[in-house]
C-alpha positions in Angstrom: 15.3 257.3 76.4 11.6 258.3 76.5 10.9 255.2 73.6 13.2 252.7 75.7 10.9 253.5 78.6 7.8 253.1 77.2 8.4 249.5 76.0 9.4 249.1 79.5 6.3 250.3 80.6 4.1 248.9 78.5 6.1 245.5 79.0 6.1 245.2 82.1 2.4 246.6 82.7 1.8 243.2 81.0 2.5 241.6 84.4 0.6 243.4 86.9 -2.1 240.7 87.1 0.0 237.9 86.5 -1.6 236.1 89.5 -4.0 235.2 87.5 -2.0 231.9 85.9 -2.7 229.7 88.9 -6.6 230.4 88.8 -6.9 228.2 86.7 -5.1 225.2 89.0 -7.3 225.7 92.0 -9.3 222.5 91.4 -6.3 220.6 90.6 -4.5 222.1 93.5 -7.0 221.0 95.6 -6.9 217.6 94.4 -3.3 217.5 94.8 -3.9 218.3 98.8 -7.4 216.6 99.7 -6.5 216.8 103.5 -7.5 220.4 102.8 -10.4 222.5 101.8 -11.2 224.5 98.6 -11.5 227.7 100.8 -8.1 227.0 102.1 -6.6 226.5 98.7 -8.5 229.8 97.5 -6.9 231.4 99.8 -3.6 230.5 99.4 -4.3 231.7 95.5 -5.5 235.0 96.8 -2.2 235.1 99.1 -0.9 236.7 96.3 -2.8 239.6 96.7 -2.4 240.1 99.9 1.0 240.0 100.2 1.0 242.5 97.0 -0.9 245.1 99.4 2.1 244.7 102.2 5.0 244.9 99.8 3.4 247.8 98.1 3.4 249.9 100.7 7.1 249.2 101.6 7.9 249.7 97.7 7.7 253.7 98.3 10.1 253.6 100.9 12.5 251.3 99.2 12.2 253.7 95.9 13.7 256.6 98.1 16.7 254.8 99.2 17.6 253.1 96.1 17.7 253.7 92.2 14.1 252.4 90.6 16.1 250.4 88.4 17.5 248.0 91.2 14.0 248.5 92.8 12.2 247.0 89.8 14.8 244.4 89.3 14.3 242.8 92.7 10.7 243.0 92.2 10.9 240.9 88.7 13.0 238.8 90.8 10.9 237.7 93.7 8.2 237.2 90.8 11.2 234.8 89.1 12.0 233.0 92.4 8.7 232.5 93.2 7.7 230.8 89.9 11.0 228.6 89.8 10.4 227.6 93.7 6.5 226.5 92.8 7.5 224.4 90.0 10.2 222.4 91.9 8.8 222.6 95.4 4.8 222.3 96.2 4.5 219.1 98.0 3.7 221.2 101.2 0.5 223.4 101.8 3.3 225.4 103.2 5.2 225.8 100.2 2.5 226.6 98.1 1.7 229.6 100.4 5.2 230.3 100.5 5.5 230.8 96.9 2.2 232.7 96.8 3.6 235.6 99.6 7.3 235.6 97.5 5.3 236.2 93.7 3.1 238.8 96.0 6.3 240.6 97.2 7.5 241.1 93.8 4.2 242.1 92.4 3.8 244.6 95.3 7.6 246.3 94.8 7.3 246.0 90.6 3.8 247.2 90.5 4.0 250.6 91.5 8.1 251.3 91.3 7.4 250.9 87.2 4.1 253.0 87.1 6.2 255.9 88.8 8.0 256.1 85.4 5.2 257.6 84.3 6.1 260.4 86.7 9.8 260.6 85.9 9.5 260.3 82.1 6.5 262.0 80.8 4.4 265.2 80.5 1.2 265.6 81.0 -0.7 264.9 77.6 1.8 262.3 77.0 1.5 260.5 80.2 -2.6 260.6 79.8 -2.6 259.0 76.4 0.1 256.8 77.7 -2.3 255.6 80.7 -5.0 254.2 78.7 -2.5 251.9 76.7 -0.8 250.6 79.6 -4.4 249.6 81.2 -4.8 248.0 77.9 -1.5 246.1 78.3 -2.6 245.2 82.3 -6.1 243.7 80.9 -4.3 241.7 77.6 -1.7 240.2 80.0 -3.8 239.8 82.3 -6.0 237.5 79.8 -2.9 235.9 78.0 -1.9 234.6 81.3 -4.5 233.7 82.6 -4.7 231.3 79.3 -1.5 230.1 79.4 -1.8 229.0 83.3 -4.6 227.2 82.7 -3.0 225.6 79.8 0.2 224.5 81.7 -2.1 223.2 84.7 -3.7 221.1 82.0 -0.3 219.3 82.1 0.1 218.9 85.7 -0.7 222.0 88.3 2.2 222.8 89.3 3.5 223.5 85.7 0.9 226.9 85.9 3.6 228.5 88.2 6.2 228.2 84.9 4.0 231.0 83.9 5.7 233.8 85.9 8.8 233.1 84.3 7.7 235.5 81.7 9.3 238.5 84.5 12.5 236.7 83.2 12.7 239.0 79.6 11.1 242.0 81.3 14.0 241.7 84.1 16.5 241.8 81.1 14.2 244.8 79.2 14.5 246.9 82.2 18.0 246.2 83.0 19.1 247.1 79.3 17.0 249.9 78.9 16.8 251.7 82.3 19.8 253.9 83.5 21.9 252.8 87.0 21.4 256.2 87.9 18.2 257.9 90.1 15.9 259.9 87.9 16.7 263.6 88.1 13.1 263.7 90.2 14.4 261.2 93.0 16.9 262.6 95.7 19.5 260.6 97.4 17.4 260.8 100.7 13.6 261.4 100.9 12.0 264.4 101.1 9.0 264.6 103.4 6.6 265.5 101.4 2.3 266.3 102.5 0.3 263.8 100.1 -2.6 266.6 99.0 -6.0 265.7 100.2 -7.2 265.0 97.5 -5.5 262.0 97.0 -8.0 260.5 99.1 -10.9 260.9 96.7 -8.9 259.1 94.4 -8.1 255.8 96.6 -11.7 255.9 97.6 -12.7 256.2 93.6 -10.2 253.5 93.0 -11.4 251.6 96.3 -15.6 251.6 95.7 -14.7 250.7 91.8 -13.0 247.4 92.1 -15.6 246.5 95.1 -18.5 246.6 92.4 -16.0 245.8 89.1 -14.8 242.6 91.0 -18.8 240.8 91.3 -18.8 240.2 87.6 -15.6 237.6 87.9 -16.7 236.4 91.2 -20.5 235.6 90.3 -20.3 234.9 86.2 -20.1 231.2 86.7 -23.1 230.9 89.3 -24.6 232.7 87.1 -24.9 230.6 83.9 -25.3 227.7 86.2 -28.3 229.0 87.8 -29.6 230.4 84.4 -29.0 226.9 82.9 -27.0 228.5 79.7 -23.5 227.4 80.1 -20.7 225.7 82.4 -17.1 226.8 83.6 -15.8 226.4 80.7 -18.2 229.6 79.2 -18.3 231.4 82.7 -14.0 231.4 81.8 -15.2 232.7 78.2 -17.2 235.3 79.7 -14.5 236.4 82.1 -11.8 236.7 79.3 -14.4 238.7 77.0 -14.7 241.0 80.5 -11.1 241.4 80.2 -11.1 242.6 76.8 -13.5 245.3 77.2 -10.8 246.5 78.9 -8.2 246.3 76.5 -10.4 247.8 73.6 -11.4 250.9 75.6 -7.6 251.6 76.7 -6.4 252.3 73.3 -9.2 255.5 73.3 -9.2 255.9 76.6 -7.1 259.4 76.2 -9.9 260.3 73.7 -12.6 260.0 76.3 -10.2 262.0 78.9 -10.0 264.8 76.8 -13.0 265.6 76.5 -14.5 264.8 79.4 -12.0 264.2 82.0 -12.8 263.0 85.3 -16.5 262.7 84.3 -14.9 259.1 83.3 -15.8 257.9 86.4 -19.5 258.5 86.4 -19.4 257.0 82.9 -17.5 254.1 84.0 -20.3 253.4 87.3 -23.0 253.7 84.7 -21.1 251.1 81.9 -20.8 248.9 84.8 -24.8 249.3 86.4 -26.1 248.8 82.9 -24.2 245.6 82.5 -25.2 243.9 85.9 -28.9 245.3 84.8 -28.9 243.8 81.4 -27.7 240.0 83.2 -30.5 240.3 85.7 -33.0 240.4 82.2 -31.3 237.8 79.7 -31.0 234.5 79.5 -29.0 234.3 76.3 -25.0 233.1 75.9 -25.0 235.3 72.9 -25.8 238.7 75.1 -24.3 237.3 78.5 -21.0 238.1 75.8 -22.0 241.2 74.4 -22.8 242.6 77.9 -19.7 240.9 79.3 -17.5 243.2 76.8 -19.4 246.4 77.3 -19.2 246.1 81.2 -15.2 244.6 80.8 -14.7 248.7 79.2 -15.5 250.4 82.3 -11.8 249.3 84.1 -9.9 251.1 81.5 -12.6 254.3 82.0 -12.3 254.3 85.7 -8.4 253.6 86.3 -6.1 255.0 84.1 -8.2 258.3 85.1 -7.6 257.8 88.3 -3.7 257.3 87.9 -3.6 260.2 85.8 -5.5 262.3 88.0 -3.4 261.4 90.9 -0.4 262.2 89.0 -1.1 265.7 88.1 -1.7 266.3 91.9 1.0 265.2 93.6 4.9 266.0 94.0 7.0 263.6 92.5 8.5 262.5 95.9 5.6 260.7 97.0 4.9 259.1 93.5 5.9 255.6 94.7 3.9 255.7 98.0 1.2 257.5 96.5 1.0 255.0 93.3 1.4 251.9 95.5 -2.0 253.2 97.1 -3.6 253.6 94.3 -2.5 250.7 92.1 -2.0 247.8 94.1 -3.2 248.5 98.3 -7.0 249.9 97.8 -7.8 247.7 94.4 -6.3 244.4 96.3 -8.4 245.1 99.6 -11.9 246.0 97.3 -10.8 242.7 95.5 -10.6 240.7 98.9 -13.5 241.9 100.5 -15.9 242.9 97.3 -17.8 238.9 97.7 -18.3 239.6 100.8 -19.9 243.0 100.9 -21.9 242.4 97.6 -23.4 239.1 99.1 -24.4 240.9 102.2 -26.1 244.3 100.1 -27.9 241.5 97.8 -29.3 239.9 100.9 -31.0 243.6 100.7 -32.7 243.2 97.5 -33.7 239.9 97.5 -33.8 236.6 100.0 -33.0 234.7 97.1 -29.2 234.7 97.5 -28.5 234.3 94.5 -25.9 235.6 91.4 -28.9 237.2 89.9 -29.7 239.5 93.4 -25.8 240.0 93.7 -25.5 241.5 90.1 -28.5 244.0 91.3 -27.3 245.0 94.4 -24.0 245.5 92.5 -25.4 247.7 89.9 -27.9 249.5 92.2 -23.9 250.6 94.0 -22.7 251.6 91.3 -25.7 253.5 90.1 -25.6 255.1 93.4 -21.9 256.3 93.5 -22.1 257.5 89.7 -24.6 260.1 91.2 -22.0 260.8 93.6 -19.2 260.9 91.4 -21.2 263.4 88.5 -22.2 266.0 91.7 -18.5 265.7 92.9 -17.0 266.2 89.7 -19.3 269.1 88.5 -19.0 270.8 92.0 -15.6 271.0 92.4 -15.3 272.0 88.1 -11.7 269.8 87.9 -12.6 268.4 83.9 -9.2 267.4 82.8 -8.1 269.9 80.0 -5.2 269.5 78.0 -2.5 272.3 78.6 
């Protein structure tokens, strides 16, 4: 049961950014409805995530009323519908928002109903080396996705959404492999259950993460414009190399937690401040790369240690809800809002405006909150240790 369930896991984890595929459509998308604006187009892409953070909040609540299996199953087929529907019907800016809020939905109910196995299925120093491998699965599906989107809308935009059909062999993975049954650790009805204070640290660790992690992808292509050193096509580079720092630090992430435990964070804060530091002095598309990979590590440093830390905190009846906040509500809002808030702290440092002043302010955060993070952790004396 245990093997069945992790090749679920690690299946399915390969999903969890799946929004990704119509990124690259946008400026076809926009073509397609010139009545409308690129923000408004953006937006409907970002939908997605949105809609994630609503549906991931009802996921827990779902999860106590019905087995996980059905609740995963339903999620992969929203995901399904939603690609199918986008394919065949997108004449209408109201479609293609529709479609966005449906793949959200199932995003937002898959997302955290098939980390919870984690919960269910594993011990402790099985679920922590476990972690770092399914980040590593998140970041590589994240990047094959993304590549075969933009390789479908190269056909015709609306052939990007064909993309999410890959839910269609997970759907039949999980429903082979997963029993009808609940888990032994989910009763028929919920049990109220406190979520421990802590938890908050941890959506706030999660939260101020993705606020800074998210100005690399968001300010990489203004950035070798402004710098002269490259077009879209090597700011996309750049973002896929970002993604596979991620995957390579996954598969020794548990290493790392070991031995240091939730000291992770700080390391992660100060892999991503060098990076952002190290832009602000080259102007070479050789070390823009290099840097690109090193910074691209510090996801799978910073998240998986957060899950696991949550994990070995709370009871197993408010996995779902407590998951759903961690995985999918506070990354999606620091995702949302992170432009914003980065542009306004640059306009701190410098007048200029620019990428360059965005990637300092953005590393002068994350400087600041790996400070906090290394007091934190060293006051409170909660270094992971293996039982």
């Amino acid at each position: 049961m245990k093997k069945r369930m992790k090749v679920c896991l690690l299946t399915g984890s390969a999903l969890f950014m799946s929004y990704v595929a119509l990124a690259g459509a946008i400026a076809d998308i926009a073509e397609f409805f010139p009545e409308f604006s690129v923000e408004l187009i953006q937006t409907g892409v970002t939908a997605i995530n949105l809609m994630t953070v609503l549906a991931a909040l009802f996921a827990g609540w779902l999860s106590y009323r019905r087995a996980k299996r059905g609740v995963i199953l339903f999620g992969l087929a929203f995901i399904v519908i939603g690609g199918v529907g986008g394919f065949f019907f997108h004449n209408t800016i109201v479609l293609f928002y529709l479609w966005s809020l449906v793949i959200g939905a199932g995003l937002g109910i898959f997302t955290p109903t098939a980390t919870g196995l984690l919960v269910d299925y594993f011990e402790e120093t099985e679920r922590n080396h476990l972690i770092g491998i399914q980040g590593s699965f998140v970041n590589g599906g994240g990047v094959l996705l993304a590549f075969v989107g933009g390789l479908l809308a190269a056909i015709v935009w609306n052939c990007s959404y064909l993309a999410f059909l890959a839910a269609i062999p997970v759907f039949i993975l999980y429903a082979k492999s997963m029993p009808v049954k609940k888990s032994k650790d989910t009763n028929t009805k919920p049990v109220r259950r406190k979520i421990p204070g802590c938890v908050l640290y941890y959506l706030m660790t999660s939260f101020i993460f993705m606020l800074v992690y998210n100005a690399f992808p968001s300010n990489i292509a203004l950035f070798v414009s402004e710098r002269g050193i490259g077009d879209a096509s090597l700011a996309g580079s750049a973002t896929s190399v970002f993604m596979l720092g991620g995957v390579f630090f996954g598969f020794i992430y548990s290493k790392f937690s070991v031995r240091i435990g939730e000291y992770l964070f700080t390391v992660g804060h100060l892999t991503l401040a060098l990076s952002f530091f190290l832009l602000y002095l080259t102007e070479s598309v050789g070390i823009v790369f290099v840097v690109a990979f090193f910074g691209g590590m510090s996801i799978n440093m910073t998240m998986p240690q957060t899950l696991f830390s949550v994990s070995t905190k709370i009871p197993p009846e408010t996995g779902i809800t407590v998951f759903s906040l961690v995985m999918s509500v506070t990354p999606n809002i620091a995702t949302f809002i992170s432009p914003a808030v980065i542009s306004f702290l640059s306009k701190l440092v410098s007048d200029a405006g620019d990428s360059v002043s965005r990637f300092v302010a953005a590393g002068l955060l994350s400087l600041c909150f790996a400070v906090v993070q290394f007091a934190i952790v060293a006051r409170s004396r909660r270094v992971y240790k293996p039982r």
